[in-house]
N, C-alpha and C positions, 0 to 999 in steps of 0.2 A: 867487214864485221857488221856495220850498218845493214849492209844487202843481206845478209844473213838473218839478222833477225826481223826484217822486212817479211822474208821469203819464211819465215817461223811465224809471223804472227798473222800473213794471213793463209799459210795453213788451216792456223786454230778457227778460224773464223769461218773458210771454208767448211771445216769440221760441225762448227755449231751452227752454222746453217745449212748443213746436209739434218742435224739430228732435230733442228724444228720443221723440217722439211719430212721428215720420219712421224715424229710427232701428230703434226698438224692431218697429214694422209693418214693415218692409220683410222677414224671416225670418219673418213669419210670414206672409206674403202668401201666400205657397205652400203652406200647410194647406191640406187638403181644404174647412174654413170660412173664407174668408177674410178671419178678423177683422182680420187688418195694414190689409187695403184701408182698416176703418171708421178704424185706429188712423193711418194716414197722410193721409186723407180732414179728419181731425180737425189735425192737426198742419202741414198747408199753410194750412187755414180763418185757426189761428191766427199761424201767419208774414203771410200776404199779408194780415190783419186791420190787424197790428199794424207794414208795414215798406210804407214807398213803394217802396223799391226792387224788394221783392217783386212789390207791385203792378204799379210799371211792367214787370218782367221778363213777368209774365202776361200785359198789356195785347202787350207787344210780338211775344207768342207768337200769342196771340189773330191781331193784324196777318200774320204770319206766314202760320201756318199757316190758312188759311178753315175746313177741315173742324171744327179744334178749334176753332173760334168758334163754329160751328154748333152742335157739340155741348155747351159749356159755354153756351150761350144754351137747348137743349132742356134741361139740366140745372138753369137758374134757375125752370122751370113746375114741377119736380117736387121739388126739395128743400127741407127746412123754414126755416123764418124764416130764421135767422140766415144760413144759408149760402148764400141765395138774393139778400142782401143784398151779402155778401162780393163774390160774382161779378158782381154789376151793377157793383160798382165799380170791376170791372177790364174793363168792355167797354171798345170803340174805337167810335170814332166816323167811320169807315169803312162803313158802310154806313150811308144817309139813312133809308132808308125798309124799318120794322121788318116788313112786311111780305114782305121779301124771304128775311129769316133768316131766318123762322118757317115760309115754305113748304117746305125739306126736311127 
């Protein structure tokens, strides 16, 4: 019971520092470097890591919109571990055959 709400509370934490992590990046997105992109990049990783509803909201976008499916499935061959993990777990299972993503 203890380890449970251990593993609940730093969820939430994880959560509320993905969404200062969001926050903070967004004004600085617009510098001519723009570190906000890495600091927002970072702060969704750990929301949609740590939140189903996250998840499903991205799965549902993914469903959505196709292009942004395409593109977060070209973006799982080229980012590192962890966040290439994050992103499979938010595919759909709307296209059978992965061969089809992968050609544009």
């Amino acid at each position: 019971m203890a380890q449970h709400l251990t593993l609940m509370a730093m969820s939430l934490i994880y959560q509320f520092v993905g969404v200062v992590l969001i926050l903070t990046g967004l004004p600085l997105f617009w510098t001519p470097i723009p570190v906000g992109l890495i600091l927002i990049a970072a702060g969704l990783a750990l929301i949609v890591s740590n939140s189903n509803r996250a998840r499903d909201g991205v799965r549902a976008l993914r469903c959505k919109h196709h292009r942004l499916d395409k593109w977060l499935c070209k973006a799982e061959r080229i980012v590192p571990h962890p966040f290439n993990r994050i992103l499979q777990q938010t595919e759909t299972d709307t296209v059978t055959d992965g061969w089809e993503r992968l050609r544009d």
